[in-house]
N, C-alpha and C positions, 0 to 999 in steps of 0.2 A: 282594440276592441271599442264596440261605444254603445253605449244604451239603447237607443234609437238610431236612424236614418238624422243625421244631425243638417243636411244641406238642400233642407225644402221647408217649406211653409208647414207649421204645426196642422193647417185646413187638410193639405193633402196629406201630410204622415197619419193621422186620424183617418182619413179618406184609404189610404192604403191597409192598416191595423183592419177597420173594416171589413174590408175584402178580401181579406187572408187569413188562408187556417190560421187559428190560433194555439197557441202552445197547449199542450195537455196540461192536466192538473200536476203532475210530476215536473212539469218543465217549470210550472206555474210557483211549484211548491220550493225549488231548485233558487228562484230567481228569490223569493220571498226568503228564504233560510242565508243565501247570501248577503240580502241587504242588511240583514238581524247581527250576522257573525262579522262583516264585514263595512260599516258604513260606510267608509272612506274609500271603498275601492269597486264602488260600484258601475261606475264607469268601464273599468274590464271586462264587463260581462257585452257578449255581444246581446243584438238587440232583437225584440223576437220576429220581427219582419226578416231577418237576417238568418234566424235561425230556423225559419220554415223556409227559405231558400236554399239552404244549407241540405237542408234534411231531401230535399225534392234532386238537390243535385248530386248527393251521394243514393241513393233512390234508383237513379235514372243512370249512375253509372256503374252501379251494383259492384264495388271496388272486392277485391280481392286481399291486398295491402292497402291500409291507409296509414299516414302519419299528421300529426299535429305537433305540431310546435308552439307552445305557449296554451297552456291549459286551462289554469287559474279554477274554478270551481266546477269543473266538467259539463256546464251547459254546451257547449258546442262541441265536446265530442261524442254526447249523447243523441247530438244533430246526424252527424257525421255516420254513426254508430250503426243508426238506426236504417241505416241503408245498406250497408256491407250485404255481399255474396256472404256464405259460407266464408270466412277472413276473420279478421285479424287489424285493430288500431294501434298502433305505439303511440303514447301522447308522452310529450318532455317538456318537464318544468322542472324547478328549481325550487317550488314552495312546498314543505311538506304541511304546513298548514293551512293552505288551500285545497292542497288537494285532498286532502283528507276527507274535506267534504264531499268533491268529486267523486271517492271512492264510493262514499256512502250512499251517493245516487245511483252512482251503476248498478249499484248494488240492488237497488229497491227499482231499478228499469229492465233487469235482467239481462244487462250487456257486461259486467261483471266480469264473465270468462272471454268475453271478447277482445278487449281491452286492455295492455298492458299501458300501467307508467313508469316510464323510468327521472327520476332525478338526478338531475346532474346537469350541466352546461350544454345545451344540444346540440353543436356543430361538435362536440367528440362523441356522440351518442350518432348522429345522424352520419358520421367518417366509418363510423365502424360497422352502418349497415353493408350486406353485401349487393353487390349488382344484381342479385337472380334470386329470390324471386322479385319484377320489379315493382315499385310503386304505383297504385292506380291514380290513389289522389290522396293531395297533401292539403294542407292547410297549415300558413304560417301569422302566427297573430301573438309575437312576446317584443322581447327588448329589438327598439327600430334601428338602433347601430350594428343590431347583428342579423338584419336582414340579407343584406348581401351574402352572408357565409351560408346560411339558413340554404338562397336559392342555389348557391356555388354546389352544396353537396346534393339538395333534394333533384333537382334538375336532370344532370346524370342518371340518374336513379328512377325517372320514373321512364315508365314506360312509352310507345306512340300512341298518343291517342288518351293518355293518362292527363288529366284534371289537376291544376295548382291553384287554389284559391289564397289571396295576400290580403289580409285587412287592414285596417289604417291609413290607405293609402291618400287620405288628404291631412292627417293625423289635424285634424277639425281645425282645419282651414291654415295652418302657420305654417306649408308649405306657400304661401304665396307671401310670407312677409318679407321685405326687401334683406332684414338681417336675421334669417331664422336661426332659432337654435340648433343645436348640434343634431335631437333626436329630428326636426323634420326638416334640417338640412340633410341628414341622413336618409331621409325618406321621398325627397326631393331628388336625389341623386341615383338612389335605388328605382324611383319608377322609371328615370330617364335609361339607368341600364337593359330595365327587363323590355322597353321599347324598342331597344336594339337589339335585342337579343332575335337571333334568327332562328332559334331552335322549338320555338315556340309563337301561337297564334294566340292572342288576348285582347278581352276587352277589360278598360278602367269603367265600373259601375258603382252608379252613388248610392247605393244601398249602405244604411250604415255610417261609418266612417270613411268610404270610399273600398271599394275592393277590387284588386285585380283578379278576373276570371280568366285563366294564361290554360291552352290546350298544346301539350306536345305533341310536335311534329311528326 
């Protein structure tokens, strides 16, 4: 997750804020109440250039199934949310005082009944969905060592023509450092996979943190 588009000139991110819906007063209100509750973790929230893209492309693909993976105070599944067909969100985390806030949004956005969370470790939450009905669109944005498991189950699972959105994927810049750490050596290794991966068509865009926008085949 990252607050803003971290990989361009403050002139143009200001330049782009500008020229893009801006988040409602709920998203506005959402973004405000977590930086209150949480000062230290405000960085996890995505950013809201990111999350009026989010919202256009769950919109435009009018999902049926959606899942998230890595939830943290439900700003982006209220993105994600706000697009669904007639459906259905599963979001998985592991905090129940994050999300608790989360809840209390959907609550007051009226996605609420849309929206299940489950907690627990999500590559055995996301193992025990079943194949049918499938996935329209995922979005993966928690711990970067478990990215790969993340894709290993969701992948299978979604349908053709079904939408994978991946955030972090420059995890702000220290996939390029000669001895990176574990998480963005992990994330260094996970783009190079989903590039080879043949089952799907994607692009790396820098919105954000970097995101992969991956279309199955």
């Amino acid at each position: 997750m990252a607050t803003g588009t971290e990989h361009v000139s403050r002139q143009i991110l200001d330049y782009v804020l500008t020229h893009s819906s801006p988040p409602d007063a709920l998203l506005a209100g959402l973004r405000a109440e977590t930086a209150r509750r949480f000062p230290g973790r405000v960085t996890l929230q995505i950013g809201a250039e990111q999350g009026t893209f989010m919202t256009l492309v769950s919109q435009l693909a009018a999902p049926r199934r959606a899942v998230e993976v890595g939830t943290f105070t439900g700003y982006s599944a209220i993105c994600l949310a706000r697009g669904l067909a007639p459906g259905h969100l599963l979001c998985c985390d592991v905090n129940a005082e994050w999300t608790a806030l989360a809840r209390e949004y959907w609550q007051q956005a009226g996605l609420a009944d849309r929206i299940e969370l489950r907690l627990g470790p999500a590559t055995g939450t996301l193992r025990a969905l079943p194949a049918d009905p499938p996935i329209d669109l995922a979005f993966i944005d928690a711990d970067k060592t478990g990215y790969p498991s993340y894709w290993a189950e969701i992948v299978p699972r979604t349908r053709s023509g079904g939408i994978i959105l991946v955030d972090n994927t420059f995890l702000h810049g220290r996939i390029f450092d000669p001895d990176p750490d574990p998480d963005a050596r992990a994330i260094r290794d996970f783009n190079e996979q989903v590039i080879a991966d043949d089952r799907v068509d994607l692009a790396m865009l820098s919105i954000g943190d970097g995101l992969i926008f991956a279309r199955k085949k």
